[in-house]
C-alpha positions as CSV (number, residue, x, y, z in Angstrom):
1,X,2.1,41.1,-1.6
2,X,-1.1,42.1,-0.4
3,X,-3.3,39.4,1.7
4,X,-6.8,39.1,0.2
5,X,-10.7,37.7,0.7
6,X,-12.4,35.4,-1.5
7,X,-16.1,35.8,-1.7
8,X,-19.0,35.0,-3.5
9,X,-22.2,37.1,-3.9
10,X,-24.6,33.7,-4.9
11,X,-23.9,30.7,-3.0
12,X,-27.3,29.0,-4.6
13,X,-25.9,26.6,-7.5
14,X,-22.4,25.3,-5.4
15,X,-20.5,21.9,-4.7
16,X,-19.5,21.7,-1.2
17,X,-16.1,19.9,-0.5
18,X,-14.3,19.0,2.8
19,X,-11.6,21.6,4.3
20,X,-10.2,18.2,5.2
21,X,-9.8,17.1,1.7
22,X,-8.3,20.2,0.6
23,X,-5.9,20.4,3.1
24,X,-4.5,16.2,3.4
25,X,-5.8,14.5,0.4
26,X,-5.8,17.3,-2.5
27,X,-1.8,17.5,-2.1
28,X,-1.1,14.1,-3.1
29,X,-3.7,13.3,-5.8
30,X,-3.1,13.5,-9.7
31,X,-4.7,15.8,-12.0
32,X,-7.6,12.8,-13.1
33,X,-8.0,11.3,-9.3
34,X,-9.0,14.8,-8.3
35,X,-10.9,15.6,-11.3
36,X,-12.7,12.6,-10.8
37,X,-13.3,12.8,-7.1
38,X,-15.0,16.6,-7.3
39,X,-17.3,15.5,-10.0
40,X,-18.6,12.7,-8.0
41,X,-19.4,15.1,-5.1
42,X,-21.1,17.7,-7.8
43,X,-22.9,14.4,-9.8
44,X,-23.9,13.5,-5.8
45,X,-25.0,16.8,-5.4
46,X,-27.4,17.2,-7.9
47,X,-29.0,14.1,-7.3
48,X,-27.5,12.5,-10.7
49,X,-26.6,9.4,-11.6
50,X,-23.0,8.5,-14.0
51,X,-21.0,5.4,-15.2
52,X,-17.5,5.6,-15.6
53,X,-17.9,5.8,-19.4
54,X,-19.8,8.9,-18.6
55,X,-17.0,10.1,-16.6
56,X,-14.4,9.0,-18.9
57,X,-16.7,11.1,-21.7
58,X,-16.7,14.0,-19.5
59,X,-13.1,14.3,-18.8
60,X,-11.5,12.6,-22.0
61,X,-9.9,9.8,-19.9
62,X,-9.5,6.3,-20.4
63,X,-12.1,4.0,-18.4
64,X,-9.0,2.3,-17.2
65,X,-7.7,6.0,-15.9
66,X,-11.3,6.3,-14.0
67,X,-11.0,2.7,-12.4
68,X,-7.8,4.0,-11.0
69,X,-9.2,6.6,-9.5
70,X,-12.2,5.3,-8.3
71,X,-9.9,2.8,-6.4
72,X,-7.9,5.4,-5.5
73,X,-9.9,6.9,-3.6
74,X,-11.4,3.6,-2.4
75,X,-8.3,2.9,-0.6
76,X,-8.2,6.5,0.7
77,X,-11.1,5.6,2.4
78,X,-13.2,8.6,0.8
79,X,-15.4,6.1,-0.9
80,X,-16.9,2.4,-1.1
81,X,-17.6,0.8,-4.1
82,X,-20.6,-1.3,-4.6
83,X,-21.4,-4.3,-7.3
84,X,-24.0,-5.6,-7.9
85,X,-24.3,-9.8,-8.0
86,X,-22.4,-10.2,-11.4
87,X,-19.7,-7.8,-9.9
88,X,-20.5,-5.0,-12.0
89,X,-20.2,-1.8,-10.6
90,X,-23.5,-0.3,-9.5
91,X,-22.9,2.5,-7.1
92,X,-20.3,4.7,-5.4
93,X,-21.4,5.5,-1.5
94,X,-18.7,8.9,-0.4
95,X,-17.6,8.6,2.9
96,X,-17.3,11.8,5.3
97,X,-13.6,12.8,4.7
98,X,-12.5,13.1,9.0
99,X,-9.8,12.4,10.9
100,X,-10.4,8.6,12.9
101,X,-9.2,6.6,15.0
102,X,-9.2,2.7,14.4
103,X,-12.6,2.4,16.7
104,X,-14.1,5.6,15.0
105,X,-17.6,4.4,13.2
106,X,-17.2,5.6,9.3
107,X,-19.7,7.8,8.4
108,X,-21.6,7.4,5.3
109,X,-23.2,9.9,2.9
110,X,-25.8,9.2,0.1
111,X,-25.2,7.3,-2.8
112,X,-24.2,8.1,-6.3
113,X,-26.3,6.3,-8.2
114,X,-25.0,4.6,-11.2
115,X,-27.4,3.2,-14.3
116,X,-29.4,0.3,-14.0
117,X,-29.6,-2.4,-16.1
118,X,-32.7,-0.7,-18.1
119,X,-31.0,2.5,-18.4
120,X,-27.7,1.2,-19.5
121,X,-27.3,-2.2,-21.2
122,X,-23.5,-1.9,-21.2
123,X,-22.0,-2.0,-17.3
124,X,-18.7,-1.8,-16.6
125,X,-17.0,-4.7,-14.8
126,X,-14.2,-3.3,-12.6
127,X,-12.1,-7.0,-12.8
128,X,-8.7,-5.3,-11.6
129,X,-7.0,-8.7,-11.8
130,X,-7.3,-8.6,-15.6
131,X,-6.9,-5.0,-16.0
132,X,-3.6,-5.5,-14.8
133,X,-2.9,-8.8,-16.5
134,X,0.0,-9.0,-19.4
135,X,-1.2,-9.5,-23.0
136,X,0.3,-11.9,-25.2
137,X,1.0,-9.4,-27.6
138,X,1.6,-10.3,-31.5
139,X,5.3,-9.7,-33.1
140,X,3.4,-6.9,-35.6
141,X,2.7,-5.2,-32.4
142,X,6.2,-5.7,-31.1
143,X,7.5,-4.1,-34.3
144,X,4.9,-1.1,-34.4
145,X,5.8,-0.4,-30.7
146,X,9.8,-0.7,-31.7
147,X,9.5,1.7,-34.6
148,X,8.1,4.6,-32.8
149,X,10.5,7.6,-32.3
150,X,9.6,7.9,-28.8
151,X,9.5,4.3,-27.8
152,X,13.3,3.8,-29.7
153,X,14.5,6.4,-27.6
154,X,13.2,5.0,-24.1
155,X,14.2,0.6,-25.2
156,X,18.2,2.6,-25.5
157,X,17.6,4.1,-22.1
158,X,16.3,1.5,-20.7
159,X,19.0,-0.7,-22.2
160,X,21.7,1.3,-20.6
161,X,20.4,0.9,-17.3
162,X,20.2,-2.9,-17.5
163,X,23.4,-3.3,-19.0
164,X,22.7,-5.1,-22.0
165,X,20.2,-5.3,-24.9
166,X,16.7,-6.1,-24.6
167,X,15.4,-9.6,-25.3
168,X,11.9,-9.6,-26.9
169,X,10.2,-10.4,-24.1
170,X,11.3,-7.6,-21.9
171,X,10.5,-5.0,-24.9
172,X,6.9,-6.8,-24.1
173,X,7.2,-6.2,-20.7
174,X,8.0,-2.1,-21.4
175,X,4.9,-2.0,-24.4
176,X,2.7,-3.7,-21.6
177,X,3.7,-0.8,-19.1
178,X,2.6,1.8,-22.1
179,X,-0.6,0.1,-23.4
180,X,-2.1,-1.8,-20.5
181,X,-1.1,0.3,-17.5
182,X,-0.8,4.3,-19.4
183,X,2.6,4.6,-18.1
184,X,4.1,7.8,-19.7
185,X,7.9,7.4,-21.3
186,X,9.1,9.6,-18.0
187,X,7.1,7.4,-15.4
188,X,8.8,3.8,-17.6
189,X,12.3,5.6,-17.4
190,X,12.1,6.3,-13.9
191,X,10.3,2.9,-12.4
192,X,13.2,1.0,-14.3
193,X,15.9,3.5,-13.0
194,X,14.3,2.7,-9.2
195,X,14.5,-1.0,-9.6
196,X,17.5,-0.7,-11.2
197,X,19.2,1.2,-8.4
198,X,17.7,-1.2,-6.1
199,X,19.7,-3.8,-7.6
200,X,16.9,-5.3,-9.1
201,X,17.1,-5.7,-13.0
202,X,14.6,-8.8,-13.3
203,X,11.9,-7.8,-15.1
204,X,9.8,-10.0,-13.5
205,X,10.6,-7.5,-11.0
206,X,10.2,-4.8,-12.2
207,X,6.7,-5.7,-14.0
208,X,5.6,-6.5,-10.1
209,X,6.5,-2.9,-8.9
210,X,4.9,-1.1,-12.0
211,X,1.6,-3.3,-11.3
212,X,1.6,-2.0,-7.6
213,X,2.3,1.7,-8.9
214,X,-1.1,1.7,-11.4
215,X,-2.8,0.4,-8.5
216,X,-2.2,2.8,-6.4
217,X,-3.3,5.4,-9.1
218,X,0.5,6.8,-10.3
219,X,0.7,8.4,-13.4
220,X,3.7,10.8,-12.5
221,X,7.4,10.2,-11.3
222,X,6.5,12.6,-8.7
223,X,3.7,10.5,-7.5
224,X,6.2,7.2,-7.7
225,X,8.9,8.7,-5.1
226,X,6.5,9.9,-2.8
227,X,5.1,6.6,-2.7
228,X,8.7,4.6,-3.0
229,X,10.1,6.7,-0.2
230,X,6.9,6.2,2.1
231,X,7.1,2.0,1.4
232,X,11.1,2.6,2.2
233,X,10.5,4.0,5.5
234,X,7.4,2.3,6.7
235,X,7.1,-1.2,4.9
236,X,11.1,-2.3,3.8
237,X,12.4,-2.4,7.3
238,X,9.9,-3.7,9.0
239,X,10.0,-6.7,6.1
240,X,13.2,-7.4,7.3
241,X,12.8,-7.4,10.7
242,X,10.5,-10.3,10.2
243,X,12.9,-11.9,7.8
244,X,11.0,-11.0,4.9
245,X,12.8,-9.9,1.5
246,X,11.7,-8.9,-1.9
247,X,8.2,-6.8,-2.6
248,X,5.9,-7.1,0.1
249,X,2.5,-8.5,-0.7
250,X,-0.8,-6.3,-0.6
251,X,-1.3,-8.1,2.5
252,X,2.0,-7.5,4.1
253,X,2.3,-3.8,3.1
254,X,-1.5,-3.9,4.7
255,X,-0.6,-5.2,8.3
256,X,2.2,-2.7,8.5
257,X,0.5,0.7,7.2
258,X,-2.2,-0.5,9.9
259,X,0.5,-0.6,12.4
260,X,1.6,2.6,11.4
261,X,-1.2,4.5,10.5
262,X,-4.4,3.1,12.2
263,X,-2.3,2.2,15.2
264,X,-0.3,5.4,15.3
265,X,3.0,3.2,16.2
266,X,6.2,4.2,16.2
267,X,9.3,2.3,14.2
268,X,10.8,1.2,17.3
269,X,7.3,-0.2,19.2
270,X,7.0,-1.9,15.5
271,X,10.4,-3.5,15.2
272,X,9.9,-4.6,19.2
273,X,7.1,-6.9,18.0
274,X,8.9,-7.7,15.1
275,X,11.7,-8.9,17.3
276,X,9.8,-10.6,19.8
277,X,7.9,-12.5,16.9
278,X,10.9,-13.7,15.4
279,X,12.2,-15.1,19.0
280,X,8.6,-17.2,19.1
281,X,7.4,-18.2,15.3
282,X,9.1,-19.5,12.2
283,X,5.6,-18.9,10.6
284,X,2.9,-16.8,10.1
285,X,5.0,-14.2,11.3
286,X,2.9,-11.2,9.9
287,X,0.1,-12.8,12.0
288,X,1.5,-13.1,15.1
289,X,2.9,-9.6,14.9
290,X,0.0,-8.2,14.5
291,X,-2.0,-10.0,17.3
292,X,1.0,-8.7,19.9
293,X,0.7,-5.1,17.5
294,X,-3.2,-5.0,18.1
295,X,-2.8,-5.6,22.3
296,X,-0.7,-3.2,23.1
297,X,-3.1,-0.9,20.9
298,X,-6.0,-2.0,23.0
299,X,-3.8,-1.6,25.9
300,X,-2.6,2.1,24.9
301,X,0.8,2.0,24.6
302,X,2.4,4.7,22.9
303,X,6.0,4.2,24.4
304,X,8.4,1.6,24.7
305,X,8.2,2.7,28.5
306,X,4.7,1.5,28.5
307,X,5.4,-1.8,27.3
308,X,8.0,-2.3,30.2
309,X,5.5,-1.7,32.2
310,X,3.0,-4.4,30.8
311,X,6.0,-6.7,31.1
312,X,6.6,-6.1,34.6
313,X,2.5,-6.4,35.7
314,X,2.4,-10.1,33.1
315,X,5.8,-11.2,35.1
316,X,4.2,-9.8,38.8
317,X,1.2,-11.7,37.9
318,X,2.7,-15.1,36.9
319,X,4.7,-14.6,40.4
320,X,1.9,-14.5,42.3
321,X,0.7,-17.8,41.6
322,X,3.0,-20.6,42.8
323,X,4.0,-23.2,40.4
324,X,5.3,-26.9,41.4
325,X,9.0,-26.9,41.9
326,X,10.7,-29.4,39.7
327,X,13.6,-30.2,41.6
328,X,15.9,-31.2,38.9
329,X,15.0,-27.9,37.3
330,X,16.5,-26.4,40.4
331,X,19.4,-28.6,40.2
332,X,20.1,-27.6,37.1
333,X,20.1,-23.8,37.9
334,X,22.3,-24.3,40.6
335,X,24.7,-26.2,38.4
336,X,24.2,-23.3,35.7
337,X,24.5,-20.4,38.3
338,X,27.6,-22.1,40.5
339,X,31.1,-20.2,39.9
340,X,33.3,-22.2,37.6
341,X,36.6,-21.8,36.3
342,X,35.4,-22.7,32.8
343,X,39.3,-21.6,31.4
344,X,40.3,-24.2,33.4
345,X,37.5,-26.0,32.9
346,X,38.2,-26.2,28.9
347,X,42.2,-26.8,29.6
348,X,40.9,-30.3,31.5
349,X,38.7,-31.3,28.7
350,X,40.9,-30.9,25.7
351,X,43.9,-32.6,27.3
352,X,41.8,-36.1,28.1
């Protein structure tokens, strides 16, 4: 087909957004978090001030569904949020959307200005901790969930793919997943087929992986395997490799998409450190990854050659000092390093 221009004869009344946002962060954002995101940069704009009821208003979305974006984007680094003293949400500062290194100073742009006190009574208190807390829900509500055509059809499902039927409590668990966190019927069906495949049918389980899904701002299946398949590759080996099992903390997952993405790190530099911290620490392990992790960054490696070759300079430079001799260190080398018939050796030993 025929390649074509976009113009526009008045550029006078316009939002302007980042090349940079269109082309790495538009791709992997859901319909609201996008949403969301432009009309911050036309309320910004304008000089205007908003609330996330406003926002909610202006898009028909929950305020829950705003949070999530606005912390979305928060973690995206394309924002900050501000709070004021009773950690109320008082103003969102937009970051400059470039590409950085880890020594890179962040850019700021103006503020969006959210109500004052005066202007708006009601503030919304962004308390993610309780968002994403469990209700204690009533058995009416229980019943009113069970009844509904939709809901029937998703407990079978979800039955089938445990392997037995639902206790109350777990039928809890899937109306908290609905109610609290907006998970569609397709997004419940396909976080308990995940788990489930990952031979994890705890719900205690699965409750923790659908907690870390709203907080990352997944509302879509689609949205769930790009992230599952990114924590697979980048966070679930690495876990291992420091003997680490089971979902990785907020913290954890942290560390390693530093080392990953901030550093710029391969796997194999990663699971080097890994290794080497497992050799020297039963604890903090994490920690002292990521204080070898963060020299070698500050050193520039970007091979494993280049670590050799920090080895070989530490080990010249330890040479070059003289230590003491301990002679019955020496003694015991030359024991360890003399040739020995140790078949021989063993055949003496077992027959005294």
């Amino acid at each position: 087909m025929t390649r074509f221009k976009i113009y526009q004869e008045n550029c006078s009344d316009i939002t302007v957004v980042s090349n940079l946002f269109i082309d790495e962060y538009m791709k992997d954002a859901n319909d609201a978090q996008l949403k969301i995101y432009l009309y911050l940069l036309r309320v910004m704009g304008a000089g205007l001030s908003t609330s996330v009821s406003d926002i909610a208003d202006q898009f028909n979305h929950t305020e829950k569904d705003v949070v999530r974006a606005l912390k979305y984007w928060e973690k995206n680094r394309l924002l900050a949020l501000e709070y004021d003293e009773a950690k109320n949400l008082s103003g969102i500062r937009l970051l400059n959307v470039s590409k950085r290194s880890a020594n890179d100073v962040v850019a700021l742009a103006p503020v969006v200005q959210l109500p004052s006190k005066q202007e708006a009574p009601r503030q919304e208190t962004l308390n993610v901790k309780s968002e994403f807390c469990k209700p204690s829900y009533s058995l009416d509500q229980l019943k009113e969930f069970q009844n509904k055509e939709e809901t029937a059809q998703l407990l079978f499902v979800a039955e089938q793919y445990i392997g037995k039927p639902l206790s109350p409590s777990e039928i809890k668990t899937i109306l908290f997943f609905a109610d609290r966190l907006n998970f569609s019927e397709d997004l419940i069906d396909y976080l308990i087929q995940y788990c489930v495949d990952k031979g994890k049918k705890d719900f205690r389980y699965i409750e923790k992986v659908a907690i870390s899904w709203a907080q990352e701002g997944i509302t879509t299946p689609k949205q769930a395997a790009k992230f599952a398949v990114k924590y697979e590759k980048s966070v679930y080996d690495v876990m291992k490799a420091l003997g680490k099992s089971g979902i990785p903390t907020k913290a954890e997952a942290d560390y390693i998409l530093k080392w990953n993405k901030t550093y710029g790190f391969t796997k194999d530099i990663i699971l080097e450190a890994c290794s080497r911290t497992v050799m020297a620490t039963d604890n903090h392990r994490f920690e002292y990854a990521d204080s070898i992790l963060s020299s070698w960054h500050q050193k520039q490696v970007h091979h494993k050659s280049d670590i050799k070759a920090l080895d070989e300079a530490y080990a010249k430079s330890r040479a070059i000092t003289p230590k003491p001799r301990n002679k019955n260190l020496d003694q015991f080398n030359q024991f360890m390093h003399s040739e020995y018939d140790f078949e021989e050796l063993e055949k003496e030993i077992l027959s005294n």
